[in-house]
C-alpha positions, 0 to 999 in steps of 0.5 A: 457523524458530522465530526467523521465527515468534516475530518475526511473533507479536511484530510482530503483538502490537505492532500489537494494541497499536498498536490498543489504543493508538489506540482509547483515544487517539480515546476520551480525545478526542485527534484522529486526524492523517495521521501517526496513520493513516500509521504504522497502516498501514505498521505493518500493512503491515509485518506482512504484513497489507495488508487491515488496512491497507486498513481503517486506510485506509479508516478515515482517509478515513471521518475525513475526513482526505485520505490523502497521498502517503506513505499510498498509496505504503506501502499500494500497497507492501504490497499489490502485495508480496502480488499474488502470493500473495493475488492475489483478496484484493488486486485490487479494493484495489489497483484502487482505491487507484490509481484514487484515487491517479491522480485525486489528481494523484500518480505514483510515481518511477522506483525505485518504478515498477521495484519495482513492476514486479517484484511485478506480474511475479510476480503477472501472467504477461501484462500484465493488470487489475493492470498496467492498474490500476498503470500509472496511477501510473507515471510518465509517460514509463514503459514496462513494461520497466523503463525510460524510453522511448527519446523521454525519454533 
């Protein structure tokens, strides 16, 4: 048990850093890209904290850099792990980011949709404003039964 909580404080301290390392960074003048922003985020989703990674998100929009399919896949990850859980902190994000993911012409594959699914289970006993939200990056030829309908086989 010890050893789990010295981890997370270690991961934790290490993405303080990371910030620290990122405000200096933008201060010296050096430009931000995709790939700054992407590791911000699957760092903070990584350390269980999906609201800082929404910020980090939001942020890189604010810069004007367009987010791209590794970004919301890894924000949407971190986000749906924690349905369960933190099911009124995460809603409105998770809404959004697959609003926004949608409208940007991505869909995620068959493993993650099967994943998802699983997280979506947990957090929502019956099909409801989650799944909804979710099925929107499915892809297309996807049921909610963990499986390609009968008309694509």
């Amino acid at each position: 048990m010890l050893s789990i909580l010295l981890h997370s404080k270690t991961v934790i301290w290490f993405m303080q850093k990371a910030m620290e390392t990122f405000h200096e960074m933008v201060d010296a003048g050096v430009k931000p890209n995709i790939l700054t922003y992407t590791t911000l985020v699957k760092g903070w989703a990584s350390a269980s904290f999906p609201e800082k990674a929404v910020l980090c998100f939001e942020q890189m929009k604010a810069d004007g850099i367009m987010p791209d399919y590794a970004v919301y896949h890894c924000l949407l990850n971190s986000l749906l792990s924690r349905a369960s859980v933190a099911r009124d902190s995460v809603v409105s994000s998770i809404s959004n980011v697959c609003e926004e993911m949608a409208s940007q012409g991505f869909c995620v594959d068959t493993d993650t949709a099967v994943t998802w699914e699983k997280y979506l289970k947990r957090a929502e006993h019956h099909p409801g404003e989650l799944t909804r939200a979710v099925e929107t990056v499915f892809p297309p030829d996807w049921t909610m039964k963990g499986k390609k309908s009968q008309s694509a086989l």
